[in-house]
MINU-767283 format. One record per residue (C-alpha): y, x, z; residue in one letter. Coordinates in steps of 0.25 Angstrom, whole numbers, plus 5000, padded with zeros to 4 digits. Example, Ala and Ser with C-alpha at 12.3 -4.5 7.8 and 13.67 -1.06 7.14 Angstrom:
residues 2
  north  east    up  type
   4982  5049  5031     a
   4996  5055  5029     s
//
This chain:
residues 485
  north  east    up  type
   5215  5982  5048     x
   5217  5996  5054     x
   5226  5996  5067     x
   5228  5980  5068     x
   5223  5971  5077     x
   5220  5957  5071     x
   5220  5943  5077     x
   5207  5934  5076     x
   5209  5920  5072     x
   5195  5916  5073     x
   5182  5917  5077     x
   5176  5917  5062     x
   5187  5929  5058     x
   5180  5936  5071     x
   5166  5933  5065     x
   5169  5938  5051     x
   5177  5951  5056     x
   5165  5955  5067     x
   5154  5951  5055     x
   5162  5962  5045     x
   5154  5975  5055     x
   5167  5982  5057     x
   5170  5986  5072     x
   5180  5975  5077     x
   5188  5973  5091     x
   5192  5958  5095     x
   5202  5959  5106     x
   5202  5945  5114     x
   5217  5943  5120     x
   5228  5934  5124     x
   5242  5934  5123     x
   5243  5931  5139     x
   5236  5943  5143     x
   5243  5956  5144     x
   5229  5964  5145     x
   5227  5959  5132     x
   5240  5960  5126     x
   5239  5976  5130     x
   5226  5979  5126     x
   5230  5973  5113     x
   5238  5984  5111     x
   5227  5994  5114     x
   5219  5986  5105     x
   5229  5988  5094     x
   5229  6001  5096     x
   5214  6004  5096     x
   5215  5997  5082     x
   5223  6007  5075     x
   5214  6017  5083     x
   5202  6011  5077     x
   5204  6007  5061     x
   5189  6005  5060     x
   5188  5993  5068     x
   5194  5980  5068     x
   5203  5975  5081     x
   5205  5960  5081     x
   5213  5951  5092     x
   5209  5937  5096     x
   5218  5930  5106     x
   5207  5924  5115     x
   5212  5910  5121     x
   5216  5905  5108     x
   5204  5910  5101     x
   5193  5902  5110     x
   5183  5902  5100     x
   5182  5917  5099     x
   5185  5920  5114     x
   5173  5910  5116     x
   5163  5918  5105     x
   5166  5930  5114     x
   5166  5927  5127     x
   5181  5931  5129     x
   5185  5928  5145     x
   5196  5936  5147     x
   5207  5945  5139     x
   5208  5956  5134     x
   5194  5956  5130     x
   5188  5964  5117     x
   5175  5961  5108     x
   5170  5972  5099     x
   5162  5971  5086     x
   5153  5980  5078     x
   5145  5976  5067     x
   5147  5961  5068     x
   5142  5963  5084     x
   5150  5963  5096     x
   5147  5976  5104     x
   5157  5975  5115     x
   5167  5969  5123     x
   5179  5972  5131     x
   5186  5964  5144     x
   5199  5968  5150     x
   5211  5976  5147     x
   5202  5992  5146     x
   5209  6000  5135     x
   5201  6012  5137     x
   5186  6003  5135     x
   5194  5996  5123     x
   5195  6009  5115     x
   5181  6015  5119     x
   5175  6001  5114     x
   5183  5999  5101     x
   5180  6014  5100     x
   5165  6012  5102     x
   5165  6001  5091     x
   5176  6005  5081     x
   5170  6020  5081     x
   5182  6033  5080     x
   5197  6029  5080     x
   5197  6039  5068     x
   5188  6043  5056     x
   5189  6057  5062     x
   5185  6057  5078     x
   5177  6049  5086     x
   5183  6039  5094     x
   5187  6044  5107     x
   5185  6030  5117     x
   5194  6037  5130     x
   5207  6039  5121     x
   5205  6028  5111     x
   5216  6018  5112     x
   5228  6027  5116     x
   5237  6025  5105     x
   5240  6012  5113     x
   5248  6022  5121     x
   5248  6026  5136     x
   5257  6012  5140     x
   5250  6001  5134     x
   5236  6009  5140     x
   5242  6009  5153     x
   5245  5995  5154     x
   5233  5989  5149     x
   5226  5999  5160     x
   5237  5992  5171     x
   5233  5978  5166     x
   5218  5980  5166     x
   5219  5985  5181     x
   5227  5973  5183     x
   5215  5964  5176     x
   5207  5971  5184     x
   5212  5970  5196     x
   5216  5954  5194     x
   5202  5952  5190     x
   5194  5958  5201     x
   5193  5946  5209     x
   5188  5944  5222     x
   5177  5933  5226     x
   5189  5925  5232     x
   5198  5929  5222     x
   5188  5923  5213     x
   5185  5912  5220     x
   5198  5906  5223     x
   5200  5907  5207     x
   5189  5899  5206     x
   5193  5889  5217     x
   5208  5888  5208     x
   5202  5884  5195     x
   5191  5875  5200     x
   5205  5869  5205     x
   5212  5871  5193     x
   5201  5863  5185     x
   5199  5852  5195     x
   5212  5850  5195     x
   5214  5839  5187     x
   5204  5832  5181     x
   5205  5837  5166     x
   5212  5850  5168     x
   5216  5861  5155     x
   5218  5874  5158     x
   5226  5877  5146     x
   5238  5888  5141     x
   5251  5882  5143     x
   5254  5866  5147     x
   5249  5854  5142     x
   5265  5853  5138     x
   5265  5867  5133     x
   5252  5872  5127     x
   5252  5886  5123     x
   5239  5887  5116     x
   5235  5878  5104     x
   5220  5875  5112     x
   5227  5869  5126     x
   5238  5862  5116     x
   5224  5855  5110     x
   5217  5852  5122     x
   5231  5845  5129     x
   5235  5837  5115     x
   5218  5832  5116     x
   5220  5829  5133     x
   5235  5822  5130     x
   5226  5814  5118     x
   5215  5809  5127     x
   5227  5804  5136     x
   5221  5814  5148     x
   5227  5819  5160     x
   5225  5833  5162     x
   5230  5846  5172     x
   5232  5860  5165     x
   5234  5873  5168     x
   5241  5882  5161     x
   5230  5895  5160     x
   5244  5904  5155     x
   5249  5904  5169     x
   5239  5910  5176     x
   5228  5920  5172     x
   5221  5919  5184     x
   5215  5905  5181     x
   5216  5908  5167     x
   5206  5919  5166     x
   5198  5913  5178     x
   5195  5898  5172     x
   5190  5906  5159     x
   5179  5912  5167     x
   5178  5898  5176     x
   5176  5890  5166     x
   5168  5899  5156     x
   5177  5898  5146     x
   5185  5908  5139     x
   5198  5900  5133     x
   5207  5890  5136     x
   5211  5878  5136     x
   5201  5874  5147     x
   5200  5859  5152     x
   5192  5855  5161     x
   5189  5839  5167     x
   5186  5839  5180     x
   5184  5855  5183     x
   5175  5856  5171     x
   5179  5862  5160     x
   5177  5854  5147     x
   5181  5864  5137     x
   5192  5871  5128     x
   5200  5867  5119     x
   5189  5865  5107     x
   5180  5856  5117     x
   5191  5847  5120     x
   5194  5846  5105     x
   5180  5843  5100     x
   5179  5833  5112     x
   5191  5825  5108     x
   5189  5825  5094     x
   5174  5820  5098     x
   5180  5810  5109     x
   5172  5816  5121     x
   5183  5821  5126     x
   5187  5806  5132     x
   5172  5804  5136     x
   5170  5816  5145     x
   5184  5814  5152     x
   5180  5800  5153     x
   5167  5805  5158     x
   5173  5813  5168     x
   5183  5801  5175     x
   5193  5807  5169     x
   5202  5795  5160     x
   5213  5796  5152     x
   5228  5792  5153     x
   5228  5778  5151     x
   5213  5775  5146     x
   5205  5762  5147     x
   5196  5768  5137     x
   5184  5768  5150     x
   5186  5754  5152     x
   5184  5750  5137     x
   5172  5758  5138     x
   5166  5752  5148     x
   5168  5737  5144     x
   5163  5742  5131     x
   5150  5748  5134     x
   5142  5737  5144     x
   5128  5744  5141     x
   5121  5758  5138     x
   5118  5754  5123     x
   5129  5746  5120     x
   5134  5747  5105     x
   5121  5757  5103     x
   5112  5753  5092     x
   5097  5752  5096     x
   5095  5764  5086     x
   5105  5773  5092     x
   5100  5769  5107     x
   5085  5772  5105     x
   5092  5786  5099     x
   5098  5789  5112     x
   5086  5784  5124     x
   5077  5795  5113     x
   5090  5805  5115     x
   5091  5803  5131     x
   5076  5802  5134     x
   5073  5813  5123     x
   5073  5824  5137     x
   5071  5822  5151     x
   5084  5827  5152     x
   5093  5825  5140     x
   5108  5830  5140     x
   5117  5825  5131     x
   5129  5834  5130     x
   5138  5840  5121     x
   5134  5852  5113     x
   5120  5859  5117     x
   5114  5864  5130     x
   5117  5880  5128     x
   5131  5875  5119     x
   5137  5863  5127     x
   5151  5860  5122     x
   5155  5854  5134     x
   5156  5859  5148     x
   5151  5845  5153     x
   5138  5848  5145     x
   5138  5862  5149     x
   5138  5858  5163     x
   5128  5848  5162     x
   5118  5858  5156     x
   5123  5870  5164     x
   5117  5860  5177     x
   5104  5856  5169     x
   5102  5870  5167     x
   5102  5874  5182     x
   5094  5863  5185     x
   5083  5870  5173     x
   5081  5855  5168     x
   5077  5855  5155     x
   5084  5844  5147     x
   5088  5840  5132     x
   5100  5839  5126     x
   5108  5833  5115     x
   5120  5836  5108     x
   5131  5824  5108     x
   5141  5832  5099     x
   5129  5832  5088     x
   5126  5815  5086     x
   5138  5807  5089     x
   5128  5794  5089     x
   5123  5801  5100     x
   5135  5804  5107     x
   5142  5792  5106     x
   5131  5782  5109     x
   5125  5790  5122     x
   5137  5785  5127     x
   5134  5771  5125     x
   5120  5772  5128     x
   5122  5780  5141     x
   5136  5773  5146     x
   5142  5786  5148     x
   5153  5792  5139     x
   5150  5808  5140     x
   5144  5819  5139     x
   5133  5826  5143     x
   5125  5815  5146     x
   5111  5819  5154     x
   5100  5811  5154     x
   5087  5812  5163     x
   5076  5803  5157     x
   5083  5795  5149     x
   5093  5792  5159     x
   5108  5796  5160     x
   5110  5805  5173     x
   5126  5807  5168     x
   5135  5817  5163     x
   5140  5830  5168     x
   5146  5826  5179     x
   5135  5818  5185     x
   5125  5829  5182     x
   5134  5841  5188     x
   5133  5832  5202     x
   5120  5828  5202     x
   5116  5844  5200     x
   5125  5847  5213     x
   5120  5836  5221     x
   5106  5837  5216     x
   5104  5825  5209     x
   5100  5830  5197     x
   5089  5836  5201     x
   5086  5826  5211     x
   5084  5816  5199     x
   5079  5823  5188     x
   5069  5824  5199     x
   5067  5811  5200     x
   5066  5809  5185     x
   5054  5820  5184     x
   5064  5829  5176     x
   5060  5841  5186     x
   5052  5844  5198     x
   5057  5835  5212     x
   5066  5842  5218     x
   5063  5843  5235     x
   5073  5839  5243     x
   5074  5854  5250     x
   5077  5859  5234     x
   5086  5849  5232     x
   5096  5852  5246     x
   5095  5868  5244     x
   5100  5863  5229     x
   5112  5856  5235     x
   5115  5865  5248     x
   5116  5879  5238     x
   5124  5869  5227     x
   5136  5876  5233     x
   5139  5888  5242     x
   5146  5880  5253     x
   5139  5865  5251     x
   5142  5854  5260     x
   5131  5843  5264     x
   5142  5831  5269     x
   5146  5816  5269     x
   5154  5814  5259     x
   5159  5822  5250     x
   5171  5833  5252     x
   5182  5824  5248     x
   5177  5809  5256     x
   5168  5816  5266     x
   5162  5805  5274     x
   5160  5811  5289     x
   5169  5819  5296     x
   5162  5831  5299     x
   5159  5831  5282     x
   5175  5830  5280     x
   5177  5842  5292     x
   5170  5851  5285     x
   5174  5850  5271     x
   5189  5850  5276     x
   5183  5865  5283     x
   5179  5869  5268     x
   5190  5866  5261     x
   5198  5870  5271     x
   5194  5883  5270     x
   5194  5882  5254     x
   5177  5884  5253     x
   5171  5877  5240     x
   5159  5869  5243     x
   5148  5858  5236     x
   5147  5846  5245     x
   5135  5835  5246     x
   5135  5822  5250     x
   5125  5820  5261     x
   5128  5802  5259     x
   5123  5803  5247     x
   5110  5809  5246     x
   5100  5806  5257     x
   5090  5814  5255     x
   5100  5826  5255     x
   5105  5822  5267     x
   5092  5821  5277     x
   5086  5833  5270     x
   5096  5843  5272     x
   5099  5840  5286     x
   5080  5846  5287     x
   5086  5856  5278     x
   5097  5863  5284     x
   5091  5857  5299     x
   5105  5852  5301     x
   5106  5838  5304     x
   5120  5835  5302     x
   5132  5834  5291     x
   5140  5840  5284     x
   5131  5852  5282     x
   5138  5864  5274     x
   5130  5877  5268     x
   5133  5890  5263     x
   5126  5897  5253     x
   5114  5886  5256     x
   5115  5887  5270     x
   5119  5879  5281     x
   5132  5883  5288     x
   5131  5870  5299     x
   5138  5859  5300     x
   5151  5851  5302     x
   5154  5860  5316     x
   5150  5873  5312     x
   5157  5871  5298     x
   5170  5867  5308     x
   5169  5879  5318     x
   5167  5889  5306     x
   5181  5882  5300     x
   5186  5883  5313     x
   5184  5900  5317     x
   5188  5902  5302     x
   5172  5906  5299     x
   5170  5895  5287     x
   5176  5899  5275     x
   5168  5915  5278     x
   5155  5908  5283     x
   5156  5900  5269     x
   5159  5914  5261     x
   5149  5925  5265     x
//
């Protein structure tokens, strides 16, 4: 063992050697990164420096399941054990803090001396230490962001995951996979008959390190329906091999090459209990009205194994509702006739009252608009919301919100359509509401902000004015600074 560096095939080989006490080091890499590749070497050499301990390698994108276990974002990255514990971590391309914490763990390089952390690591030789020093200045300086700098890469890949509507951010092509993971995730999208975009995450570091933290979620293959990300190769497995994979795109508008399977489906089903037996159905109204709020979702409220179910708990969460829950992947009976019972193919599924409000998608615009606590209002879920909480709620939904008629894309005056071409013209992200549709909304906020007229637009919560004050800030070049400060 002495003076070798082994590769990690699992994350049960990981357990056992961590459990055996003996100080080890766990370099996270991947085989597209030069950092990595060069601290590998100082790694190496740190290994024959330190006989005690043992150096282990784990190539990080196409071991998910240990990456996941510990919380690897980014290469190189370095996990150090003692005693069965971990005691410290590592980020970046550092050689110098490498060799003081393997020295910190591992004890003295030799029997004889104590370990001396400001020379430790030199018999990687001068070279190989002053290009791993080079490149983490480069990291550095590449990373260091600034607010623009970080906001138009947001910008880029909420464009890049909007895209199309299912969209796989994936290593190679869906000709050309160069990853076993993507190749599994473009045979089951070709399977299901599903058009898709990709990108290919090899050519260009800078999405490919910033999805990971945009998304939350450390490896790839990423897809993502509709901008919302669905999941990794193992949740796309487990959700064909289950058939949910056809009900949530299904779910989400989104049909497959040549389907009529929604047509069948329809004519099938002509009622919510159709097909159910009187036994099965009086399970289900005890299920749904067991809670106030009932969620029926995949997984469990502090594990859900879907992002849609994440969402949806995410939302009820802000809104402090208390609600039940109940785990479709645990009673297929459930499951598959809550479909049938409700008429509605996916899941989550959110019920108030007995009553089905609708899936994520429903819920996650009802949140922005208000709805939702509009109704559980209504319902006697939680205290009545006044109208004055309800427009402070919807003017600070979004740093720049736009009260209008219409919406952005069909807006339904022209003094509405003026001032969202300004916007977009000058590139500014902004949340939009519908004045038509909400009454209540629209008188209110017109005693609220003591402006009489529309489109209204606020910053930060605050009225900016108007169709002609929006036009003359556009005009003297003012709006895009008056919409930043």
């Amino acid at each position: 063992m002495s003076g070798t560096v082994k590769d990690i095939a699992s994350k049960s080989e990981l357990d056992n050697l961590r459990q055996s006490g003996a100080p080890v080091v766990v370099h996270f890499w991947a085989s597209w990164c030069d950092a990595s590749k060069q601290m590998d070497q100082v790694f190496s050499h740190l290994a024959t420096d330190f006989p005690r301990a043992h150096f282990f390698r784990v190539e990080a994108e196409e071991h998910p399941e240990i990456s996941e276990a510990y919380s690897v974002a980014a290469v190189p990255y370095f996990v150090f054990f003692k005693d069965g514990k971990t005691v410290d971590t590592l980020e970046g391309a550092d050689p110098s803090s490498l060799a003081n914490k393997v020295s910190k763990v591992a004890g003295s390089s030799t029997s004889a001396e104590p370990a001396a952390p400001a020379s430790l690591g030199l018999a990687a030789g001068p070279t190989i230490l002053e290009t791993v020093k080079e490149n983490a200045k480069a990291t550095v300086k590449d990373g260091a962001y600034s607010v623009s700098t970080a906001d138009a890469l947001k910008k880029r890949l909420e464009k890049l995951t909007n895209s199309h509507p299912v969209m796989l951010f994936m290593k190679g092509t869906p000709d050309e996979p160069r990853c076993g993971f993507s190749r599994k995730v473009v045979d089951i999208l070709k399977v299901e008959k599903v058009e898709f975009g990709s990108f290919d995450i090899l050519l260009d570091n800078e999405v490919r390190e910033g999805l990971k933290k945009f998304s939350n979620w450390p490896t790839f293959p990423q897809l993502y329906c509709k901008g919302e990300l669905l999941g990794g190769s193992d949740i796309v497995i487990a959700m064909h091999e289950s058939g949910e994979l056809k009900d949530a795109l299904k779910d989400l508008g989104i049909t497959t090459v040549g389907s009529k399977e929604s047509e069948v489906e329809a004519g099938g089903i002509t009622s919510g209990s159709t097909g159910l037996s009187e036994t099965l159905r009086a399970r289900l109204e005890g299920l749904v009205n067991s809670k106030p709020v009932m969620l029926f979702m995949k997984g469990k409220p502090e594990e859900p194994k879907c992002g849609f179910s994440g969402k949806v708990v995410e939302i009820l969460n802000q809104e402090k509702i208390e609600f039940g829950s109940f785990d479709i992947l645990l009673d297929d009976k459930v499951r598959q006739g809550l479909k049938v019972y409700s008429n509605w193919s996916s899941y989550p599924q959110l019920y108030v009252k007995g009553e089905l409000l609708g899936g994520s998608d429903i819920v996650l615009e009802m949140q922005k608009s208000g709805e939702l606590k509009k109704v559980l209002s209504e319902k006697g879920i939680i205290g009545k919301q006044s109208l004055e909480d309800r427009l402070k709620a919807l003017i600070n939904s979004a740093e720049v919100m736009l009260f209008m008629k219409g919406s952005p894309d069909e807006p339904k005056c022209g003094f509405s359509s003026k001032v969202v071409k300004a916007l977009r013209g000058e590139n500014v992200s902004f949340g939009s509401f519908d004045i038509l549709t909400d009454e209540e909304v629209r008188q209110g906020i017109k005693n609220y902000s003591n402006w009489p007229t529309f489109p209204q637009l606020y910053y930060k919560g605050e009225l900016i004015g108007g169709c002609d004050i929006i036009m003359e800030l556009s005009e003297s070049g003012d709006l895009k600074a008056t919409l930043s400060e």
